[in-house]
C-alpha positions, 0 to 999 in steps of 0.5 A, a space after each residue: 699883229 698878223 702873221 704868216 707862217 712859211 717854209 718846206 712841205 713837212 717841215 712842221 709849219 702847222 704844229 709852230 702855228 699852233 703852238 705860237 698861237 697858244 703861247 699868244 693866248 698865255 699871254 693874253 692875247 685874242 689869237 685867230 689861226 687861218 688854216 691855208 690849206 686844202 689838207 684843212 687839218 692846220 687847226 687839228 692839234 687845237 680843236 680835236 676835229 677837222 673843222 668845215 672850211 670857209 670854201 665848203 662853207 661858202 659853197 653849201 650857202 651859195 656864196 650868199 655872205 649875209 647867210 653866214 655866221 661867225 659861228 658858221 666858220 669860226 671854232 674855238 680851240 685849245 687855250 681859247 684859239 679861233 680857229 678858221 679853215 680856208 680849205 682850197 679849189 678843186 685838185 688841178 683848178 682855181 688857186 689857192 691865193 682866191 681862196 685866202 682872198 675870199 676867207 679874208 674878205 668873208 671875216 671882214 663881211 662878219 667884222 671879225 678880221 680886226 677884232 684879233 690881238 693876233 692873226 696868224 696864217 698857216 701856209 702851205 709849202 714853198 712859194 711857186 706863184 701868187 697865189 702862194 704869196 697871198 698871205 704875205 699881202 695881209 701880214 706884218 711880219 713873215 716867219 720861215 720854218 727850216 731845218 738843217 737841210 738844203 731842201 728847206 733852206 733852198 725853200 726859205 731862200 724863195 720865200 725870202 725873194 717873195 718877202 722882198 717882192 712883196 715888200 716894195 708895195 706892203 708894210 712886210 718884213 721877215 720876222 726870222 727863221 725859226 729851226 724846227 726839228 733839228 739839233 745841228 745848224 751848220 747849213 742854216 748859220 753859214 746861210 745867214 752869215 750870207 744872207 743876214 736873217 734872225 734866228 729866232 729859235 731853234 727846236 730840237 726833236 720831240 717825240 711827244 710833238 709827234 704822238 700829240 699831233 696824232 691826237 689832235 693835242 699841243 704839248 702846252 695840253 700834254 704839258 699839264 701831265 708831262 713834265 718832258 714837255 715843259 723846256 717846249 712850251 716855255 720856249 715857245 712863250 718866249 718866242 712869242 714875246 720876241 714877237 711881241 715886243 714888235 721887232 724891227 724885221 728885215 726885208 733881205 735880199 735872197 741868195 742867188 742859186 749858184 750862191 745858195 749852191 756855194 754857201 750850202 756845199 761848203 758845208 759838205 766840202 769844205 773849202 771848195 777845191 777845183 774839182 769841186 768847184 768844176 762840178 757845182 760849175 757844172 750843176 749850175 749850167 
């Protein structure tokens, strides 16, 4: 099973991959997480360090594939996770799709690609072309990290219309959104009442997730000597059981602007008055 984790900048894709990824090993699973991004730190919270990137890899060898090694580019982490960092292209050059290609063709050069129960990517920020859709090409099922707020919703809206594109050439389907850092859900259910997508949890803040994070840990690390973090990690272990029971999935049709604009006001305005109507009018000319 391959995943591709989405959504906003910031809205915490890297610690739902990391966390995903371990509560697959729990479960027995051989679990590879690709880091897509020129940050590279998506594998920080399970290795510690800042691992080399396939890129800065690939370079220092001249791009001769048959000089490097599994070892070269892939790093064990917490749980037993390998993990792998695509990095990116010089700021202002080149694309980031070449360089999730160029990852992917280089496991399989070192026949490692298919040796995985799961393989999940970690995707930087929203769709804008693609090259951001990249993963997708590679993935059975997308997940779309979200919060309570329109920003990340009008993300996930995107991504959802990229996921449909896709989804005319490759086996793809939208897994679900998966709320993180929220308590309140009024934005996203009136969006799903619209746009039907599973829910497949919801997380409430943590401050141990921050601290954590910092410290190049999970909490299913801290969990071992904090009680607090245990409802977290059990949580993501059922998530990840969701997932491996293979569901079906939906490929949705993503809501237009001024829909997106409709459903998310309503939340602030209530039933929508003239006035209120004449000024989301307006936004939307």
């Amino acid at each position: 099973m391959k995943l591709a984790v989405y959504g906003k900048g910031g809205i915490g894709k890297s610690t739902l991959s990391c966390h995903l990824s371990i509560a697959f090993a729990k479960r027995g699973k051989k679990v590879l997480q690709i880091g897509c991004d020129p940050k590279h730190d998506s594998t920080f919270p399970l290795t510690g360090f800042l691992i080399p990137t396939i890129i800065d890899t690939l370079q220092a060898k001249d791009y001769h594939y048959e000089d490097i090694w599994p070892e070269d580019i892939i790093y064990q982490g917490y749980g037993g996770v390998d993990c792998v960092e695509a990095g990116g292209p010089p700021a202002g050059a080149g694309c980031g799709g070449y360089v999730v290609g160029e990852t992917v063709k280089l496991l399989k050069e070192l026949n490692a690609f298919y040796e995985y129960d799961v393989i999940i990517f970690d995707v930087l920020g929203d769709v804008v072309c693609g090259g951001f859709a990249a993963p997708l090409n590679y993935a059975d099922y997308c997940l779309i990290g979200t919060d309570n707020g329109f920003d990340a919703l009008f993300a996930a809206n995107r991504i959802i219309a990229s996921v449909r594109e896709k989804a005319r050439t490759h086996p793809l389907r939208l897994g679900g959104l998966i709320a993180n850092r929220t308590v309140e859900r009024d934005l996203i259910d009136n969006y799903v009442n619209i746009c039907p997508v599973p829910v497949l949890e919801v997380f409430s803040p943590l401050e141990q997730l921050r601290v954590s994070r910092v410290e190049g840990k999970t909490l299913f690390e801290k969990a071992e000597e904090d009680f607090a973090c245990f409802e977290f990690v059990e949580s993501y272990l059922n998530l990840a059981d969701q997932l491996l029971a293979l569901p079906e999935g939906v490929v949705p049709q993503e809501l237009s602007d001024r829909e997106l604009f409709q459903t998310l006001s309503n939340s602030y305005l209530g039933e929508q008055s003239d006035s209120n109507q004449d000024a989301l009018d307006f936004m939307m000319v």
